[in-house]
PDB file of N, H, CA, C and O in Angstrom:
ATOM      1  N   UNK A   1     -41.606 -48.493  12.008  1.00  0.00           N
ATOM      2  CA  UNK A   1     -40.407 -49.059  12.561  1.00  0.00           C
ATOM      3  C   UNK A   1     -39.807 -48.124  13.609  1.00  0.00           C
ATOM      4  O   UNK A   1     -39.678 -48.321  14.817  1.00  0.00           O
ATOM      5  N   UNK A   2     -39.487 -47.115  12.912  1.00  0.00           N
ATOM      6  H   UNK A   2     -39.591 -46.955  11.930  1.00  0.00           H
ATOM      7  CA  UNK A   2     -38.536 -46.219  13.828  1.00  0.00           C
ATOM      8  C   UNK A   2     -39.727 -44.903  14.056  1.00  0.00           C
ATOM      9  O   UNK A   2     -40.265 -44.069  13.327  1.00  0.00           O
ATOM     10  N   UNK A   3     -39.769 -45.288  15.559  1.00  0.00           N
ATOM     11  H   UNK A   3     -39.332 -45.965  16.151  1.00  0.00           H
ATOM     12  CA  UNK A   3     -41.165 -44.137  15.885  1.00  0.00           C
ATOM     13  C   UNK A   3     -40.097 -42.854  16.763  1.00  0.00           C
ATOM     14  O   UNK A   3     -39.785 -41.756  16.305  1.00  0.00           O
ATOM     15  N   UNK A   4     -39.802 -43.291  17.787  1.00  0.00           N
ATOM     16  H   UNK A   4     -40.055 -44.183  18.160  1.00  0.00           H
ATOM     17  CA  UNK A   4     -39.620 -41.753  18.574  1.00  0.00           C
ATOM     18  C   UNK A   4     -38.433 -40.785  17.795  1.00  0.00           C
ATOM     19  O   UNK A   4     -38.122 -39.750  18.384  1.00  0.00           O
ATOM     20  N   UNK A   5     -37.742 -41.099  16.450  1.00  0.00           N
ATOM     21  H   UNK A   5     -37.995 -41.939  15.971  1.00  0.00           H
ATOM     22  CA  UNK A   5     -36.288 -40.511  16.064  1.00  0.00           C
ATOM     23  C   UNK A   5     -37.356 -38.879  15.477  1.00  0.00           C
ATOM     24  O   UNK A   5     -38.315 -39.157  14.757  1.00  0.00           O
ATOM     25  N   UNK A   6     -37.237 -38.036  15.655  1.00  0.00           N
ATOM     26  H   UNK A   6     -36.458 -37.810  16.240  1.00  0.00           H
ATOM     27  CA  UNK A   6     -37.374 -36.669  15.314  1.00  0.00           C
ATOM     28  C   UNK A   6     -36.718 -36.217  14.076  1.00  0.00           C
ATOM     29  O   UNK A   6     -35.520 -36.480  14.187  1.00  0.00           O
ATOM     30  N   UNK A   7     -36.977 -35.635  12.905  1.00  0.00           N
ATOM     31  H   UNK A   7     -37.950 -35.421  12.815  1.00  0.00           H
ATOM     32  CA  UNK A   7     -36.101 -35.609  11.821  1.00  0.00           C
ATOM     33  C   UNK A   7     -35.068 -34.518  12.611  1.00  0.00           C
ATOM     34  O   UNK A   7     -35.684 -33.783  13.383  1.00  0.00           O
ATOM     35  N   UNK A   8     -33.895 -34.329  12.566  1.00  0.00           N
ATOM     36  H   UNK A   8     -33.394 -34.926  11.939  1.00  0.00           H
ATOM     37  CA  UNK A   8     -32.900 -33.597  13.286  1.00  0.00           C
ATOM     38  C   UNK A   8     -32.110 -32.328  12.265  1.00  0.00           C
ATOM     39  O   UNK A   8     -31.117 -31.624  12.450  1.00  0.00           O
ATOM     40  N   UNK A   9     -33.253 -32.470  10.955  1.00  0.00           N
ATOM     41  H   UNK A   9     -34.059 -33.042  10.805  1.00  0.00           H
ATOM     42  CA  UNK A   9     -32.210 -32.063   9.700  1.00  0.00           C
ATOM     43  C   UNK A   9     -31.888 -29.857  10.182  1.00  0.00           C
ATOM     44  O   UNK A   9     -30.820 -29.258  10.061  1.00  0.00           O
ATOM     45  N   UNK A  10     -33.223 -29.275  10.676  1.00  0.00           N
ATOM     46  H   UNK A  10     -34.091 -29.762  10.775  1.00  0.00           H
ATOM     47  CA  UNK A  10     -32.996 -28.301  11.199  1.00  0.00           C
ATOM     48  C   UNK A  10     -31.829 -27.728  12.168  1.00  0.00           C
ATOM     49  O   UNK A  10     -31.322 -26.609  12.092  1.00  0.00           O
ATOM     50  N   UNK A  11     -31.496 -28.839  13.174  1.00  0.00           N
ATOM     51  H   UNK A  11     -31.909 -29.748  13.236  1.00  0.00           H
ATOM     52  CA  UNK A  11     -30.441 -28.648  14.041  1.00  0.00           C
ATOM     53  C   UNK A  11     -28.802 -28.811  13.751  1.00  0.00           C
ATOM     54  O   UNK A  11     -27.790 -28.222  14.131  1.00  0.00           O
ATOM     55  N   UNK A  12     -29.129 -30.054  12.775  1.00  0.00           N
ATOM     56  H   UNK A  12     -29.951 -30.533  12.466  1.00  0.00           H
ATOM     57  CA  UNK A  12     -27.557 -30.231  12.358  1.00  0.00           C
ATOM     58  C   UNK A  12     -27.619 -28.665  11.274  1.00  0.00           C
ATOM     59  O   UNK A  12     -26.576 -28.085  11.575  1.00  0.00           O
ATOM     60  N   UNK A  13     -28.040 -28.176  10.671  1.00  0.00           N
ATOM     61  H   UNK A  13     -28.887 -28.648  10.427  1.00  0.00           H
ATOM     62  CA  UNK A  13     -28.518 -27.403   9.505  1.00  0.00           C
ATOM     63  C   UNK A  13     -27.439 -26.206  10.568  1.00  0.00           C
ATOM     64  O   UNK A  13     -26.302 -25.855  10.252  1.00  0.00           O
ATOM     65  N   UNK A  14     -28.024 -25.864  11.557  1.00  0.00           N
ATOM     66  H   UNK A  14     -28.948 -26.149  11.814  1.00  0.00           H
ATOM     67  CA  UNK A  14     -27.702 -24.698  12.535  1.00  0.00           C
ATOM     68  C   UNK A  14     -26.552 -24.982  12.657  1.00  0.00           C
ATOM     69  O   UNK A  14     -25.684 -24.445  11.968  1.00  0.00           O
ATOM     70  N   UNK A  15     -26.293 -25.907  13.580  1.00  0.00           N
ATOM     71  H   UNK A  15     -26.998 -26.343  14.139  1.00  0.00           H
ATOM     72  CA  UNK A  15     -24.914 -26.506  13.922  1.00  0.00           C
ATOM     73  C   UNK A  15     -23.518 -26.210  12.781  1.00  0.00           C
ATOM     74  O   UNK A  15     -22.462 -25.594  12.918  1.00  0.00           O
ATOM     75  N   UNK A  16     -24.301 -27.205  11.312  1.00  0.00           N
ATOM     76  H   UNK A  16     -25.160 -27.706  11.201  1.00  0.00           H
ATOM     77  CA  UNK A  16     -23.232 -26.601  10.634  1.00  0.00           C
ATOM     78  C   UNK A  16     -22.982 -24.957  10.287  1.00  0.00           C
ATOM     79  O   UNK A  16     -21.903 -24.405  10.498  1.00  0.00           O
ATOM     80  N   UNK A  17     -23.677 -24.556   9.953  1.00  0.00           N
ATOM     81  H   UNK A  17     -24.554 -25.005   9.781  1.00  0.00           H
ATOM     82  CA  UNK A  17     -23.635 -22.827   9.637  1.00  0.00           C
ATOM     83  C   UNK A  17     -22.694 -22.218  10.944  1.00  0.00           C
ATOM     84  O   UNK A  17     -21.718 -21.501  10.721  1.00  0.00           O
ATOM     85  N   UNK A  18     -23.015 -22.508  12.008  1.00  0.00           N
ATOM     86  H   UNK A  18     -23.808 -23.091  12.189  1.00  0.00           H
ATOM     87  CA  UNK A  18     -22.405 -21.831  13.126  1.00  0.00           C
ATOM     88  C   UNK A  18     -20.434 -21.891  13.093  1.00  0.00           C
ATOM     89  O   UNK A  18     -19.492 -21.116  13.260  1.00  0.00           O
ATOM     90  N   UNK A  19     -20.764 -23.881  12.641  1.00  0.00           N
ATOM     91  H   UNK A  19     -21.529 -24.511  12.505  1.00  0.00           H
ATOM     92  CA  UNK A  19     -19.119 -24.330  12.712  1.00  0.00           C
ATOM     93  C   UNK A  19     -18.405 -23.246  11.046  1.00  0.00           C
ATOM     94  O   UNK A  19     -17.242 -22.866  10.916  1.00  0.00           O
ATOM     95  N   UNK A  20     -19.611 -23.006   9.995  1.00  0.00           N
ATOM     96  H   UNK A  20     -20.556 -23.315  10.100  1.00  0.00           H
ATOM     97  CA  UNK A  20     -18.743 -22.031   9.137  1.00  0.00           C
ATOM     98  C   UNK A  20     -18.648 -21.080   9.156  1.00  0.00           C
ATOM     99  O   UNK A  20     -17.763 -20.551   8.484  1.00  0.00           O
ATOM    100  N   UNK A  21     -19.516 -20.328   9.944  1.00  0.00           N
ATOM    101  H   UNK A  21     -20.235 -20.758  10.490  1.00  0.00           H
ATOM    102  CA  UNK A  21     -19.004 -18.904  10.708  1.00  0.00           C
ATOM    103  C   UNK A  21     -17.971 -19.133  11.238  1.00  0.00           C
ATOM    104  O   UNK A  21     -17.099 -18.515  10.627  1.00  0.00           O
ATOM    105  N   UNK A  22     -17.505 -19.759  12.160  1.00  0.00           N
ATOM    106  H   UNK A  22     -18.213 -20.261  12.657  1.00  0.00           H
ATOM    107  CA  UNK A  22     -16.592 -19.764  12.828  1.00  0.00           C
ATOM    108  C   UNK A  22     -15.343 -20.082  12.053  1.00  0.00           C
ATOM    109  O   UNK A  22     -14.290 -19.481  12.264  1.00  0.00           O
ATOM    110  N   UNK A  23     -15.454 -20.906  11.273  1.00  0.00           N
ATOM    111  H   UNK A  23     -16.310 -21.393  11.101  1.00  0.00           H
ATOM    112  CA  UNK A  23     -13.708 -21.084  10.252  1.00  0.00           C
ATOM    113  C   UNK A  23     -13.757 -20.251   9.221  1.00  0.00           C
ATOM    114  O   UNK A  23     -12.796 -20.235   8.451  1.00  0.00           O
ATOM    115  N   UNK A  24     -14.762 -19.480   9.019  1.00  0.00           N
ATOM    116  H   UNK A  24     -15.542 -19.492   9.644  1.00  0.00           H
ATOM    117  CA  UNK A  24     -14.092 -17.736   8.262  1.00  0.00           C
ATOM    118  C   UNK A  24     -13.687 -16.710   9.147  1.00  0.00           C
ATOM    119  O   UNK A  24     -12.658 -16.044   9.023  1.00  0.00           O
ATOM    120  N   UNK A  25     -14.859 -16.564  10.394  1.00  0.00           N
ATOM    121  H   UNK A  25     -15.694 -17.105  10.494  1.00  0.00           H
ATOM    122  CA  UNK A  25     -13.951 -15.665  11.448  1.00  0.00           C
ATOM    123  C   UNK A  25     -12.486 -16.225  11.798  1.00  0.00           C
ATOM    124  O   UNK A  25     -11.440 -15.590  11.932  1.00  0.00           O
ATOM    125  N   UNK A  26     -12.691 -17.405  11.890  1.00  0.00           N
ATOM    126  H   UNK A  26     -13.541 -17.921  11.781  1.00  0.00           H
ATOM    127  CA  UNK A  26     -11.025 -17.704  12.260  1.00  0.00           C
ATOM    128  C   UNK A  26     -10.086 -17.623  11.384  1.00  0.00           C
ATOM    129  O   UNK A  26      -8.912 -17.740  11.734  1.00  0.00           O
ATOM    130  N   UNK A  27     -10.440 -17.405  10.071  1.00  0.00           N
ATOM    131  H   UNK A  27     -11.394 -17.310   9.786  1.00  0.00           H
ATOM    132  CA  UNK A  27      -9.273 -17.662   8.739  1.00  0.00           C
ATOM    133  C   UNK A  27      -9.217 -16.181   8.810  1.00  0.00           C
ATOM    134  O   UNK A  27      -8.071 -15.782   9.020  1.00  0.00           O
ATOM    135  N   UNK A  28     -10.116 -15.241   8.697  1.00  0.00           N
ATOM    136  H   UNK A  28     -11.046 -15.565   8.526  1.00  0.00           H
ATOM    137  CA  UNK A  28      -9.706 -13.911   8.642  1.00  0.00           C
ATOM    138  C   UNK A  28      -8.878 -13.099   9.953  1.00  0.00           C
ATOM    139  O   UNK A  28      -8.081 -12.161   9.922  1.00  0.00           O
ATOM    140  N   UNK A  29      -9.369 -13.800  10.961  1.00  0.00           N
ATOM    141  H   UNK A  29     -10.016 -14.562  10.986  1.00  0.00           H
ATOM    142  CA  UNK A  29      -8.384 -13.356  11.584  1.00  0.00           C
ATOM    143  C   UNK A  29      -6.807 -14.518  11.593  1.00  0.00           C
ATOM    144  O   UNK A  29      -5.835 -13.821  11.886  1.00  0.00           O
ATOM    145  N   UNK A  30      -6.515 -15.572  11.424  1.00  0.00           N
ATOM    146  H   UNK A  30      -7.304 -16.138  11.186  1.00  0.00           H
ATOM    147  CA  UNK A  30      -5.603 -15.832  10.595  1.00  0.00           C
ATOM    148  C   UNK A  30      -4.623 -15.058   9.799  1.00  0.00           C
ATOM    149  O   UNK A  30      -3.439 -14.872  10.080  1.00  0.00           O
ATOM    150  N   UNK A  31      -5.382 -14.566   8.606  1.00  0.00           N
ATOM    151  H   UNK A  31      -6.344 -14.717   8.378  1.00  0.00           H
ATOM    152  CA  UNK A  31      -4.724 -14.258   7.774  1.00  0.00           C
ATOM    153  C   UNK A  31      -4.511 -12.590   7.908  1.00  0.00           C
ATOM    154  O   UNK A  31      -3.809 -12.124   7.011  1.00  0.00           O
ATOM    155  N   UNK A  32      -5.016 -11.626   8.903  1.00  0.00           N
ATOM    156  H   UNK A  32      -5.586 -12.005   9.632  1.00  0.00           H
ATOM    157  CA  UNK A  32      -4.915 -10.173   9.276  1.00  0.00           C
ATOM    158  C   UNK A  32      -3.418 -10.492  10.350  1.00  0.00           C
ATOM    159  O   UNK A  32      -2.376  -9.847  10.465  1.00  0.00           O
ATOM    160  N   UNK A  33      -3.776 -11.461  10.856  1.00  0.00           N
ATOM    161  H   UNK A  33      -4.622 -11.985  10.763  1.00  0.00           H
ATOM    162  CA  UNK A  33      -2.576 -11.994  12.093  1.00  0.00           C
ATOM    163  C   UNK A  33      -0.870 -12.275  10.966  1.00  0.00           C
ATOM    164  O   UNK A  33       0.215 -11.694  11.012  1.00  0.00           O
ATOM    165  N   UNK A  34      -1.223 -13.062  10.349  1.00  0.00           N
ATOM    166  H   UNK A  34      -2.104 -13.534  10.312  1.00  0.00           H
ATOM    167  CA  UNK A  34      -0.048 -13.648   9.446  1.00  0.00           C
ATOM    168  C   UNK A  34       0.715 -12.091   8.533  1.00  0.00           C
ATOM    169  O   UNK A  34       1.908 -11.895   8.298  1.00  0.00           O
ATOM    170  N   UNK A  35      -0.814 -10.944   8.090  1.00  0.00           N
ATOM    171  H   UNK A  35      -1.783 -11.103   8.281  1.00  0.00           H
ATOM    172  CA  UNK A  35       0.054  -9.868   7.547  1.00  0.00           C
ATOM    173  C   UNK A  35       0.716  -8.893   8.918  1.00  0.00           C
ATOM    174  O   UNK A  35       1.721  -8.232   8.658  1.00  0.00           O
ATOM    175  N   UNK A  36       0.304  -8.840   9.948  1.00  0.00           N
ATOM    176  H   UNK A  36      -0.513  -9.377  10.159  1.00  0.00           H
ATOM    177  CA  UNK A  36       1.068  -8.272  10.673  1.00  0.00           C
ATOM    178  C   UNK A  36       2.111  -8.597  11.346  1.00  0.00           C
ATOM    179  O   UNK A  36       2.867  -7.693  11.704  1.00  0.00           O
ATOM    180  N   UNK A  37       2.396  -9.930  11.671  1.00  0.00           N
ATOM    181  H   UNK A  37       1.782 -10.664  11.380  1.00  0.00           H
ATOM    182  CA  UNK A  37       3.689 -10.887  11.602  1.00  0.00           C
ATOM    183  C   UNK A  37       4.629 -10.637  10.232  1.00  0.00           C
ATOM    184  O   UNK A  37       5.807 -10.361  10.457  1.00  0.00           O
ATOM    185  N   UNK A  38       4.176 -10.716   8.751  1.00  0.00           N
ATOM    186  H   UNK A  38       3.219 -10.941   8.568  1.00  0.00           H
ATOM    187  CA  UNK A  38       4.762 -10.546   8.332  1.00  0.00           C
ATOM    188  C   UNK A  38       5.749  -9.025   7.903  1.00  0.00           C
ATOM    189  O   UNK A  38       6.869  -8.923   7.404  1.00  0.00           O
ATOM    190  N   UNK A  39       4.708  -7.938   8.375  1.00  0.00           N
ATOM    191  H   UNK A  39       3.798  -8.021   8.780  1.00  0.00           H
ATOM    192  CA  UNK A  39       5.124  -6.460   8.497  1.00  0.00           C
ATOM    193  C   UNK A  39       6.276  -6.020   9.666  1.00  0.00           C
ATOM    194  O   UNK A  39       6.926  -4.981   9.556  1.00  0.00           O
ATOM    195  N   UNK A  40       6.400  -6.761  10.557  1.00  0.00           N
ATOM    196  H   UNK A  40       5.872  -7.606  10.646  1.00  0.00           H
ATOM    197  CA  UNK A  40       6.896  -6.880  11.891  1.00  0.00           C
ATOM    198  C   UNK A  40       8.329  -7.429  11.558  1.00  0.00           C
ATOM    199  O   UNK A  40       9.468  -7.063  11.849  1.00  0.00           O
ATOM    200  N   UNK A  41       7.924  -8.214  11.000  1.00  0.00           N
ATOM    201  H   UNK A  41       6.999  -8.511  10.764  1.00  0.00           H
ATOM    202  CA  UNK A  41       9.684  -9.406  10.761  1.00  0.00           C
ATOM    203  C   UNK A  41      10.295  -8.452   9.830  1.00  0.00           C
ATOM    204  O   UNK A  41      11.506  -8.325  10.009  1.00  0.00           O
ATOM    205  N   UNK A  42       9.594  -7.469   8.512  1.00  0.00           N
ATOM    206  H   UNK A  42       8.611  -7.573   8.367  1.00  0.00           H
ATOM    207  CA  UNK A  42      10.416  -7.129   7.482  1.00  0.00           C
ATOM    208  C   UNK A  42      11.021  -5.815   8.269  1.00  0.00           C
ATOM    209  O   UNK A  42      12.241  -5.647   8.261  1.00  0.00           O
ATOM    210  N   UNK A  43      10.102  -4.825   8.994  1.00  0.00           N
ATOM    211  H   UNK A  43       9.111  -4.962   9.001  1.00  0.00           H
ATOM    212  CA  UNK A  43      10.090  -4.130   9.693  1.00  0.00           C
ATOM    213  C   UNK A  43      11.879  -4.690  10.606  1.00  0.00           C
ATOM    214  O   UNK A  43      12.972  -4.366  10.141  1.00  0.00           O
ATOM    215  N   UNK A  44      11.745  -5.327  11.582  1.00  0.00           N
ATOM    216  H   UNK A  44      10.857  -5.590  11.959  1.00  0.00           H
ATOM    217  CA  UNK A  44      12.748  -6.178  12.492  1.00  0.00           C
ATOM    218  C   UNK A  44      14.331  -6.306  11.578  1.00  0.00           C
ATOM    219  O   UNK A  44      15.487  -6.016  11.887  1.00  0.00           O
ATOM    220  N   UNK A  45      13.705  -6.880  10.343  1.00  0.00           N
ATOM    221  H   UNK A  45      12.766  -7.116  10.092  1.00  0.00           H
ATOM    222  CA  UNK A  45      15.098  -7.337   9.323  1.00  0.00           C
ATOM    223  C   UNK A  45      15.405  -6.118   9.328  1.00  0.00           C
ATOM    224  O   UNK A  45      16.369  -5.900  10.062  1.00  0.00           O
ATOM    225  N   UNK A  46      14.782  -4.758   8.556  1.00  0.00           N
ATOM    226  H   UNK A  46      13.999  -4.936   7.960  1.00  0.00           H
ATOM    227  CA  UNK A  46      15.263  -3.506   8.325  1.00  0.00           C
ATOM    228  C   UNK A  46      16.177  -2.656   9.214  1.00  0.00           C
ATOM    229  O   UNK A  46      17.137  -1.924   8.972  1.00  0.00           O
ATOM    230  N   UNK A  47      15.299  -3.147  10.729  1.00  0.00           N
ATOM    231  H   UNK A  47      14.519  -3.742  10.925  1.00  0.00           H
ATOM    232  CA  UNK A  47      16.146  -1.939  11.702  1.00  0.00           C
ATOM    233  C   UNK A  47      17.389  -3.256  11.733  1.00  0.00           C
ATOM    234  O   UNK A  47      18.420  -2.656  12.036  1.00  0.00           O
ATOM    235  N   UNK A  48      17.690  -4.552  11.580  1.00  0.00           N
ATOM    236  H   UNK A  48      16.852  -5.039  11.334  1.00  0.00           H
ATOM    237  CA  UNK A  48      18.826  -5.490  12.114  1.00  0.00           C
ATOM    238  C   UNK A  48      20.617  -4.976  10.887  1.00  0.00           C
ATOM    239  O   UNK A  48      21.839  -5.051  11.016  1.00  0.00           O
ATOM    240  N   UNK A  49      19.227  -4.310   9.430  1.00  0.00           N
ATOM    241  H   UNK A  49      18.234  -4.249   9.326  1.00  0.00           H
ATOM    242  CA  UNK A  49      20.529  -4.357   8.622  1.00  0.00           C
ATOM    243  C   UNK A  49      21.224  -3.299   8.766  1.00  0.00           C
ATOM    244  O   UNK A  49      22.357  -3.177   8.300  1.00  0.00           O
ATOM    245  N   UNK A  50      20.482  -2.218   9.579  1.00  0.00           N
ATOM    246  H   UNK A  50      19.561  -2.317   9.957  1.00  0.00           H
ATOM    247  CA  UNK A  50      20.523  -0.715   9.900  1.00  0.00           C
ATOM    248  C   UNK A  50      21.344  -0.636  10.693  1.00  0.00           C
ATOM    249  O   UNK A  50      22.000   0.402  10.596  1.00  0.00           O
ATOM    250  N   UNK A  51      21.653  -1.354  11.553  1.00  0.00           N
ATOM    251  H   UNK A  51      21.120  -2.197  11.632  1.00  0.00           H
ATOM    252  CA  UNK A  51      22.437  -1.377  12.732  1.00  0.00           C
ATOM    253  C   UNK A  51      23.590  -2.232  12.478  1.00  0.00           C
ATOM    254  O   UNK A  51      24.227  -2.473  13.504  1.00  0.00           O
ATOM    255  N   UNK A  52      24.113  -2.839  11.256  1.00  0.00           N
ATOM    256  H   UNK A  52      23.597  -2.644  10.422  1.00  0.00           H
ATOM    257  CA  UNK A  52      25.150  -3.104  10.718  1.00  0.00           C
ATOM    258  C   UNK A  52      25.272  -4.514  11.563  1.00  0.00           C
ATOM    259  O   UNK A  52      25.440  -5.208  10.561  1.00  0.00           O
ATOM    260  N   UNK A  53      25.308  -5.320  12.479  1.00  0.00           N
ATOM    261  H   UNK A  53      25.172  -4.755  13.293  1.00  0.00           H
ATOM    262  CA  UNK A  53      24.707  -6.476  13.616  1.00  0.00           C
ATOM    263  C   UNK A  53      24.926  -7.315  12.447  1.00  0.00           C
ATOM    264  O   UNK A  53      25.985  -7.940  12.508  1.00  0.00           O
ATOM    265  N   UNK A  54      24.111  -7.542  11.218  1.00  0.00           N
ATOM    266  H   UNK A  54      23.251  -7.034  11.168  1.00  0.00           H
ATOM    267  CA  UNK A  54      23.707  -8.655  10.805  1.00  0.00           C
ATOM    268  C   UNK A  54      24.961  -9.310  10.322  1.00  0.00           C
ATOM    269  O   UNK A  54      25.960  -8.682   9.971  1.00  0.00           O
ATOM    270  N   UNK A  55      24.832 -10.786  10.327  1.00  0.00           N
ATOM    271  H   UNK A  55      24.020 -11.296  10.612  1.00  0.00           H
ATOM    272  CA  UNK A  55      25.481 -11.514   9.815  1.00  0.00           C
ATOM    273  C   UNK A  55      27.226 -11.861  10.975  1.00  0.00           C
ATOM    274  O   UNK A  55      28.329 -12.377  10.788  1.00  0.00           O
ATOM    275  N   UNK A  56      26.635 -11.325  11.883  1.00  0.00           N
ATOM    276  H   UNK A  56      25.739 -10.906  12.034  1.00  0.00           H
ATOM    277  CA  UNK A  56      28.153 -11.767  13.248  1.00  0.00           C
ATOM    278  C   UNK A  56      27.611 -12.960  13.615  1.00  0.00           C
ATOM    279  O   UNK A  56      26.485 -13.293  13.985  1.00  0.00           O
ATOM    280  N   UNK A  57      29.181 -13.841  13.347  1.00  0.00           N
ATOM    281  H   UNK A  57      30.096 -13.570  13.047  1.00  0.00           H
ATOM    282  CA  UNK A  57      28.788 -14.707  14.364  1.00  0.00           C
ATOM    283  C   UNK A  57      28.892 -14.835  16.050  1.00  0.00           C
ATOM    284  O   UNK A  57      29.517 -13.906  16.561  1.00  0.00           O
ATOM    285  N   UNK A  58      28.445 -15.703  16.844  1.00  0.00           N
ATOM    286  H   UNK A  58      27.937 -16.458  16.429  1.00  0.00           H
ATOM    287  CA  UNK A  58      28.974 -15.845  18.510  1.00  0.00           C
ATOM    288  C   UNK A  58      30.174 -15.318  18.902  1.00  0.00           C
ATOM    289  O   UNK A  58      30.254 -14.903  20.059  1.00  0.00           O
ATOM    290  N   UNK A  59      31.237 -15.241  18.092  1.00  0.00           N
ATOM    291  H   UNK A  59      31.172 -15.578  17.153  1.00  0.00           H
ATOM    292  CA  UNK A  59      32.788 -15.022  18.537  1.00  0.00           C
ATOM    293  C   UNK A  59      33.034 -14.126  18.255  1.00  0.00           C
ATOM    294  O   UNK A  59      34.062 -13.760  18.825  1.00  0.00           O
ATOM    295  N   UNK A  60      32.409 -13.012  17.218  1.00  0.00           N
ATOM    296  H   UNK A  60      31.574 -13.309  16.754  1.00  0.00           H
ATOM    297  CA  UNK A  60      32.752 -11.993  16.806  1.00  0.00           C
ATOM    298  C   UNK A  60      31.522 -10.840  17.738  1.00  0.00           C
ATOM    299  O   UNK A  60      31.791  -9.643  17.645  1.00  0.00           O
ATOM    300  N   UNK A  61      30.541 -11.136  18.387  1.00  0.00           N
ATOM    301  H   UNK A  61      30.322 -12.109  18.462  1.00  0.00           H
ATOM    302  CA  UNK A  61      29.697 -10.172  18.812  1.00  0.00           C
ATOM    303  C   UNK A  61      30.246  -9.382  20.143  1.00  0.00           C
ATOM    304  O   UNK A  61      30.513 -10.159  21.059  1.00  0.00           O
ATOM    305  N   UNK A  62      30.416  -8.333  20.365  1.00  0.00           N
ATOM    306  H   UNK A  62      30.200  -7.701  19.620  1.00  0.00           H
ATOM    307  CA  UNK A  62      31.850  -7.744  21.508  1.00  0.00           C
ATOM    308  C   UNK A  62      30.799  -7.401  22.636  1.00  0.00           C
ATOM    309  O   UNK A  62      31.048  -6.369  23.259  1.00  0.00           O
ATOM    310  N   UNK A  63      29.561  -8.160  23.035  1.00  0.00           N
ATOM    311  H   UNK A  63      29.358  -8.999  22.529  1.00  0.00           H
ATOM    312  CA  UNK A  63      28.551  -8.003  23.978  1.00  0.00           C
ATOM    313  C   UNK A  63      28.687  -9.507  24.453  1.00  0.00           C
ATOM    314  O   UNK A  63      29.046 -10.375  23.658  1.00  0.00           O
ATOM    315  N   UNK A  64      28.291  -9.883  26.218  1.00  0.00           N
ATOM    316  H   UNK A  64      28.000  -9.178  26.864  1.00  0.00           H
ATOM    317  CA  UNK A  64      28.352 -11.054  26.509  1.00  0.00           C
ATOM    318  C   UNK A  64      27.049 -10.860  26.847  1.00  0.00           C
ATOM    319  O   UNK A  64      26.594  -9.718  26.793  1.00  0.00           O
ATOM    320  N   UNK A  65      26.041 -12.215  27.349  1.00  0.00           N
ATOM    321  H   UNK A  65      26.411 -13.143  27.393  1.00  0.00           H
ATOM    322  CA  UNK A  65      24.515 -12.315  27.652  1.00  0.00           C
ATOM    323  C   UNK A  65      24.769 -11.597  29.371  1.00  0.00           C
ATOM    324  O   UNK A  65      23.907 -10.924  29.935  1.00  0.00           O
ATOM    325  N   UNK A  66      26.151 -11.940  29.982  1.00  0.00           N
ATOM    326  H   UNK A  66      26.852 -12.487  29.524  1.00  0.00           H
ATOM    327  CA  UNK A  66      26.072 -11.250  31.228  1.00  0.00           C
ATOM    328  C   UNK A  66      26.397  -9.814  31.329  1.00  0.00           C
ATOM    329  O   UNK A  66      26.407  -9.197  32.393  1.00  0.00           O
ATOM    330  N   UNK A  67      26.708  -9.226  29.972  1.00  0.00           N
ATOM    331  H   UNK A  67      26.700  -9.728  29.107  1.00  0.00           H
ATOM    332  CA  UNK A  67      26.791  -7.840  30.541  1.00  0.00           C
ATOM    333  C   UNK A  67      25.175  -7.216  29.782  1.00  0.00           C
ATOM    334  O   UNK A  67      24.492  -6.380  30.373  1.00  0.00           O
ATOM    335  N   UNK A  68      24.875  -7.657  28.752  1.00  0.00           N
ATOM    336  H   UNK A  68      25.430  -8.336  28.272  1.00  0.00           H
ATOM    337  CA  UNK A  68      23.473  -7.901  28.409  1.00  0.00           C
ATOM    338  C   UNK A  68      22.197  -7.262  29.232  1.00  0.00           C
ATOM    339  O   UNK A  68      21.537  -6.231  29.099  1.00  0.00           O
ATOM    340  N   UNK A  69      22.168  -8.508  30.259  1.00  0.00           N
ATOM    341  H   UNK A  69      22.704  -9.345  30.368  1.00  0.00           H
ATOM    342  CA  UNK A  69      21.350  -9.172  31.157  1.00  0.00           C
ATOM    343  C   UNK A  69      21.320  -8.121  32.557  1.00  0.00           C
ATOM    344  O   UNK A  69      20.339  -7.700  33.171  1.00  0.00           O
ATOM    345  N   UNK A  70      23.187  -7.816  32.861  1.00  0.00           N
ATOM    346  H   UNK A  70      23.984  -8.158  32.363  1.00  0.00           H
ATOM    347  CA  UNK A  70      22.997  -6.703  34.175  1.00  0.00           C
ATOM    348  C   UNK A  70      23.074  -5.404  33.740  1.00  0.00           C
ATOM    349  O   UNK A  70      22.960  -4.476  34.542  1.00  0.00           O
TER     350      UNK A  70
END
């Protein structure tokens, strides 16, 4: 019946292995990315509580974005 179809099972075989290399390289770097984001922010919170800053609101901060900015 079916003459010229080639069994293809070798190539998809490759194909997939390649696509799961690739979503562990990508999850590990993912998840090396997500701990240094998360070291960064606790890091960030620490120096924000350090500097006494936290928790002002807009009306109370005695800096404007234009003296900021020049």
């Amino acid at each position: 019946m079916v003459t010229g179809l080639v069994d293809q099972y070798e190539n998809l075989s490759l194909h997939t292995q390649k696509g799961i290399e690739f979503l562990e390289k990508y999850g590990h770097f993912i998840r090396d990315r997500c701990a240094i984001e998360m070291d960064y922010a606790g890091k960030l919170r620490d120096r924000g509580s350090k500097s006494g800053r936290v928790g002002l609101t807009e009306g109370e901060c005695d800096i404007t974005l234009v003296q900021l900015v020049a």
